[in-house]
C-alpha positions as CSV (number, residue, x, y, z in Angstrom):
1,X,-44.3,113.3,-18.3
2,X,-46.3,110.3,-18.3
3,X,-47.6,108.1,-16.1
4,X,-47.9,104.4,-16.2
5,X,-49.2,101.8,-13.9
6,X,-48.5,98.5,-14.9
7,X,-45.2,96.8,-14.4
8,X,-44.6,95.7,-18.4
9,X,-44.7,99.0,-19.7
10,X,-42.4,100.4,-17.3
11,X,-39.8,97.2,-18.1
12,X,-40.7,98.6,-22.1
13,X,-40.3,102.2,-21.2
14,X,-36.8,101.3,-19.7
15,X,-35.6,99.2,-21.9
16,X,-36.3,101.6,-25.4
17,X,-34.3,104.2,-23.2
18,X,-31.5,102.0,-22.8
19,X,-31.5,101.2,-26.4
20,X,-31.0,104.9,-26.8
21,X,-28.0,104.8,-24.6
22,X,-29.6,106.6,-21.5
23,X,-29.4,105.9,-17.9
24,X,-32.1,105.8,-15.2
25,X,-32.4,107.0,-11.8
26,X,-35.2,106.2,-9.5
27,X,-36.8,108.4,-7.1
28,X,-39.5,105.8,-4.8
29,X,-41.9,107.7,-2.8
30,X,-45.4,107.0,-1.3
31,X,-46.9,110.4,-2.6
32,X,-48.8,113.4,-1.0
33,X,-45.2,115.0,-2.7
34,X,-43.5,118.3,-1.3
35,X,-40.7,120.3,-1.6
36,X,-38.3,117.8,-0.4
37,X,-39.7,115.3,-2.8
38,X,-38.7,117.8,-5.8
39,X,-35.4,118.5,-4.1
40,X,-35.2,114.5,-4.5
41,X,-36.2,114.7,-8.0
42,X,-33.5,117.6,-8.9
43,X,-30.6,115.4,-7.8
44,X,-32.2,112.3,-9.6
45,X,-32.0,114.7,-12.6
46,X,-28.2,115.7,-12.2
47,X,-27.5,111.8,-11.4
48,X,-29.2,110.2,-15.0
49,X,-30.3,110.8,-18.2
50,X,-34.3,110.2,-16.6
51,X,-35.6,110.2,-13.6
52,X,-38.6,107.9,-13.1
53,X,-40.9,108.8,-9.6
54,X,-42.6,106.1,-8.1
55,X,-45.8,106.7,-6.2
56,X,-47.2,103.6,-4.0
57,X,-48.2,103.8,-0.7
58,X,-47.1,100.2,0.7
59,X,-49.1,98.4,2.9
60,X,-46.6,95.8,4.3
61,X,-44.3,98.9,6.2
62,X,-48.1,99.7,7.9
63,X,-48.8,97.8,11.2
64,X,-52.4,97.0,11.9
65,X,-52.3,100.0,13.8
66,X,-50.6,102.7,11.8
67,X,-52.5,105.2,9.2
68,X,-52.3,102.8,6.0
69,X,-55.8,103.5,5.1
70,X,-55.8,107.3,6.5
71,X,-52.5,108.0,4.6
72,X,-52.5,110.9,2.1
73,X,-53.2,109.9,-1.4
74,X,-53.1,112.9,-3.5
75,X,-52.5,111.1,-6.8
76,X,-53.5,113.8,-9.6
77,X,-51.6,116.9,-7.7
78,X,-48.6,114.5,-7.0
79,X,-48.4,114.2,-11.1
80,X,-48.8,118.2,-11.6
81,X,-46.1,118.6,-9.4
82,X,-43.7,116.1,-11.2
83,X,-44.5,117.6,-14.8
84,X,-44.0,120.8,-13.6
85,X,-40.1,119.6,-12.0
86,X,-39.6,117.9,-15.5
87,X,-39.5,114.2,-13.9
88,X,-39.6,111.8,-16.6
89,X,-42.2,109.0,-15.5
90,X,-44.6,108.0,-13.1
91,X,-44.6,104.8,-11.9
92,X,-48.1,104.7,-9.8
93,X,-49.0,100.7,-9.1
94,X,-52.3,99.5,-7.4
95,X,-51.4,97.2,-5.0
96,X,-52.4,93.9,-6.6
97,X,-49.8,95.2,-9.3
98,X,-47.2,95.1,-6.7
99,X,-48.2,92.6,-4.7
100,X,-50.1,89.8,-7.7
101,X,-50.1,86.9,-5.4
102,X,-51.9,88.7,-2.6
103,X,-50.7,88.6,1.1
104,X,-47.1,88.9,0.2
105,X,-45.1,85.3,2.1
106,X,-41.3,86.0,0.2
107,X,-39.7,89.1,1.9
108,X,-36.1,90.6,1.9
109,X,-35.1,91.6,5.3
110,X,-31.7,93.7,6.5
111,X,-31.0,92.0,10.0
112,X,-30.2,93.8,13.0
113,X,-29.8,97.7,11.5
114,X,-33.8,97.4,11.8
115,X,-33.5,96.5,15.2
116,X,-32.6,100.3,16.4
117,X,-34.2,103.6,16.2
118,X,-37.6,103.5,14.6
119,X,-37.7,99.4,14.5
120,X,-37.6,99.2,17.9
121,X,-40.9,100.1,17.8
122,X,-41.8,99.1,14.8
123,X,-40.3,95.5,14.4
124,X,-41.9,95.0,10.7
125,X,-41.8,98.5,9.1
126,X,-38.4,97.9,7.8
127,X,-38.7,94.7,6.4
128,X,-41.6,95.9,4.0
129,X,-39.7,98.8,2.9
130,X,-37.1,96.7,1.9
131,X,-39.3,94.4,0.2
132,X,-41.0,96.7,-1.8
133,X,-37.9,99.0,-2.6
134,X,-36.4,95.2,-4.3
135,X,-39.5,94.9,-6.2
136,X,-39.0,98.8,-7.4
137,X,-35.6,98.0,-7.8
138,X,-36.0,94.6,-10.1
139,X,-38.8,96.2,-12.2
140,X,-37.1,99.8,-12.8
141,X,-33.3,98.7,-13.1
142,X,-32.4,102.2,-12.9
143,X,-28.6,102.7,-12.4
144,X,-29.5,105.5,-9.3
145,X,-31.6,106.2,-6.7
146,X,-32.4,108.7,-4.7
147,X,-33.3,108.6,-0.9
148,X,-33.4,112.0,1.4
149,X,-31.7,111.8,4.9
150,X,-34.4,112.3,7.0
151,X,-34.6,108.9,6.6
152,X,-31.4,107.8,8.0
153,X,-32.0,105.0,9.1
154,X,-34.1,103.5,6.1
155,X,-31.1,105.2,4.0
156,X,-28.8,103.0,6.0
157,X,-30.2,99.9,5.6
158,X,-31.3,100.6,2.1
159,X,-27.4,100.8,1.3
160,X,-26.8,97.9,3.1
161,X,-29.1,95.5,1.1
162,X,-28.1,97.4,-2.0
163,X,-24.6,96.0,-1.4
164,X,-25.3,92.9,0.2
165,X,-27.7,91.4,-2.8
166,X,-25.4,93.4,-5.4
167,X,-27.8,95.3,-6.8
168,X,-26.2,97.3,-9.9
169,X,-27.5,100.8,-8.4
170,X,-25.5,103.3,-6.8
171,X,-27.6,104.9,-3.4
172,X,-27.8,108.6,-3.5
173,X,-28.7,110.2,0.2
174,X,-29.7,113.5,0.2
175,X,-29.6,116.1,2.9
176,X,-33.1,116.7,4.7
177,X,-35.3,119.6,2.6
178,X,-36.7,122.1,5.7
179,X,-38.9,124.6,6.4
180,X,-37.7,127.9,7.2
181,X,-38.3,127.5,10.5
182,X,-35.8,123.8,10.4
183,X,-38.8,121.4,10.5
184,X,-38.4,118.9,8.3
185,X,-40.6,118.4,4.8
186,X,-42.6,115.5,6.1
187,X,-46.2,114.1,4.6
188,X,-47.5,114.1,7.5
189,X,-46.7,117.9,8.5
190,X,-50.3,117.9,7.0
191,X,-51.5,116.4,10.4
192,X,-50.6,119.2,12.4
193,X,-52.7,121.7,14.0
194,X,-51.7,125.2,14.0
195,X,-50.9,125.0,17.5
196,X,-48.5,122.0,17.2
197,X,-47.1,123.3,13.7
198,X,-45.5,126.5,15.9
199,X,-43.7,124.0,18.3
200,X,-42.9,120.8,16.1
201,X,-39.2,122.4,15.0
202,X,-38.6,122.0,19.1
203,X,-37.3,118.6,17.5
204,X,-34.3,120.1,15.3
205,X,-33.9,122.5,17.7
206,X,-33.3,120.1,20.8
207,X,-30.9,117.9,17.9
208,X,-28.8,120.8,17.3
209,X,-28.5,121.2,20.9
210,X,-27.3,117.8,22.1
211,X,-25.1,118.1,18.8
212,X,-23.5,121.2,20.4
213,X,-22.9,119.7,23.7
214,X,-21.3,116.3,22.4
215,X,-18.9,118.6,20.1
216,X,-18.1,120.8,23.2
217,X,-16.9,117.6,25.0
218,X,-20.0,116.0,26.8
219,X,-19.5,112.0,26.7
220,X,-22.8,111.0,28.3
221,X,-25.1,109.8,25.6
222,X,-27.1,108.4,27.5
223,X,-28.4,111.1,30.4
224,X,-28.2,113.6,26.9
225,X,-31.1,111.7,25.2
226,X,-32.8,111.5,28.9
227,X,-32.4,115.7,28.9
228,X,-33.9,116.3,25.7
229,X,-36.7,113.8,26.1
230,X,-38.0,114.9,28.8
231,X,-37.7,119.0,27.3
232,X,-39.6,117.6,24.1
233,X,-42.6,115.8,26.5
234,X,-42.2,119.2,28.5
235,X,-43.5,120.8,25.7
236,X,-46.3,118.1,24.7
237,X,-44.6,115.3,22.8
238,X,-44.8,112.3,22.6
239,X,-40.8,110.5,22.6
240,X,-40.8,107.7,21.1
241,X,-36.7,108.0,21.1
242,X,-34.1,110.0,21.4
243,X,-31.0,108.2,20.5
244,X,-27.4,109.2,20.2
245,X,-25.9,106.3,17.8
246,X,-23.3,104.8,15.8
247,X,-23.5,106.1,12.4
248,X,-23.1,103.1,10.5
249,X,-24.3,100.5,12.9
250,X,-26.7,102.3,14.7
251,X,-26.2,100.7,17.7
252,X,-26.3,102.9,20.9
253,X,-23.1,104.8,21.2
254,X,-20.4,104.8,23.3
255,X,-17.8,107.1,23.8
256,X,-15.8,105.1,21.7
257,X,-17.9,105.8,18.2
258,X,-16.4,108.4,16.2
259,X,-18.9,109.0,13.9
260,X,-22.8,109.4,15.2
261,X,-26.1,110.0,14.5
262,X,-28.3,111.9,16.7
263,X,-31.7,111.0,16.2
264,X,-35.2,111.0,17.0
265,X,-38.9,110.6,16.8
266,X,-41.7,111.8,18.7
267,X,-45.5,112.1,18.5
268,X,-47.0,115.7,18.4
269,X,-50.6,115.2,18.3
270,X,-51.7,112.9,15.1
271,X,-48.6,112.9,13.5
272,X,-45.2,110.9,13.7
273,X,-42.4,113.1,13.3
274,X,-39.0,112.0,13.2
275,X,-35.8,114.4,12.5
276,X,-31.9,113.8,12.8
277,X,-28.4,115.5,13.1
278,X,-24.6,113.7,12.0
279,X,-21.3,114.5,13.4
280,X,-18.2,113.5,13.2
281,X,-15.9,113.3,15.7
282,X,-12.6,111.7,13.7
């Protein structure tokens, strides 16, 4: 595997596999990589001919007061990793190589999925991840990529502005990578102390419960978040939300909605987690 970090040799790294008749799948990620990154990069691998990894950590999905500068850069055991998972290239731009103009003013933004779940609270997150996923998009051209679940609803809108701005590449979700204990593979599981490590899977755990009582008939979405909320904060959490929701629209939903997403994100200590359950009531 080798890694590049310029945007021309990519395009030229492409385009002599093309020549040879191969396709391309894409795997973007911000580093610090993990086992659910590699499970990412194994269905990349059955998808395409090559899979290409990008590492970037993207400043414009930061707010001035989320851990930009503080987030994980672990570069050199990010690229062990991928050679030793067979991934094809790296893709590893600086900043000015992503962004040459400096402070970015041309962004691509998915209206109204971003105004739910995490962009509630986070009003510009989305609109830089969909921003810098284009750019990945327009200087790879791969014919996949890969997104895991845990991101829901990034995955959401990411197919959304895939099929709006008919870009030629087929979305691949795939389902969340966990510990043995159900906590979700997560960057920032790093953050945790050992303390708050034993009681972060109280998130999947409370998921699979209010997933349990909706299937077993319970219609009150609303007083459902309210119950697990306030047994996540009993146990030191932080809620951010807790959010019983249309699946495809993720709107708030009512009784009506057949298929839903149960979601939610919470602080526990440093760390951000976030974690989510589907279910189909059709």
């Amino acid at each position: 595997m080798d890694m590049v970090c310029n945007v021309a040799e990519v395009r030229a790294r492409v385009a002599a596999w093309r020549r040879a008749g191969k396709t391309v799948a894409l795997v973007p990620t911000m580093g610090n990589l993990h086992a659910g990154h590699m499970s990412l990069v194994r269905a990349a691998q059955r998808e395409a001919d090559v899979t290409v990894v990008s590492i970037f950590v993207n400043p414009t999905q930061f707010a001035p007061s989320e851990d930009f500068d503080a987030y994980p850069r672990t570069l050199e055991a990010d690229a062990a990793l991928l050679r030793a998972n067979a991934a094809d290239l790296l893709f590893a731009p600086s900043v000015d190589e992503m962004y040459p103009l400096g402070p970015n003013t041309t962004w691509v933004e998915v209206e109204q999925l971003g105004r739910y779940l995490c962009g509630a609270n986070r009003p510009t997150h989305f609109r830089g991840v969909t921003t810098v996923v284009s750019k990945l998009f327009l200087i790879v051209a791969p014919d996949v990529a890969v997104f895991g679940e845990k991101d829901f609803q990034q995955l959401t809108i990411l197919r959304r502005m895939t099929a709006e701005l008919r870009f030629p590449i087929r979305i691949v979700g795939v389902p969340t990578w966990r510990e043995a204990d159900g906590l979700a593979f997560s960057s920032r599981n790093g953050y945790l102390t050992e303390a708050e490590r034993e009681r972060a899977p109280l998130i999947q755990q409370q998921l699979q419960q209010l997933k349990r009582a909706i299937a077993d008939g319970e219609r009150d979405y609303r007083a459902l978040e309210d119950v697990m909320s306030a047994a996540l904060a009993a146990q030191g959490f932080k809620v951010d939300y807790v959010s019983v929701a249309d699946a495809e629209t993720l709107a708030p939903a009512t009784s009506e909605d057949r298929k839903l997403v149960i979601a939610a994100a919470a602080y526990l200590g440093k760390p951000r987690l976030i974690d989510n359950v589907t279910l189909d009531l059709t």
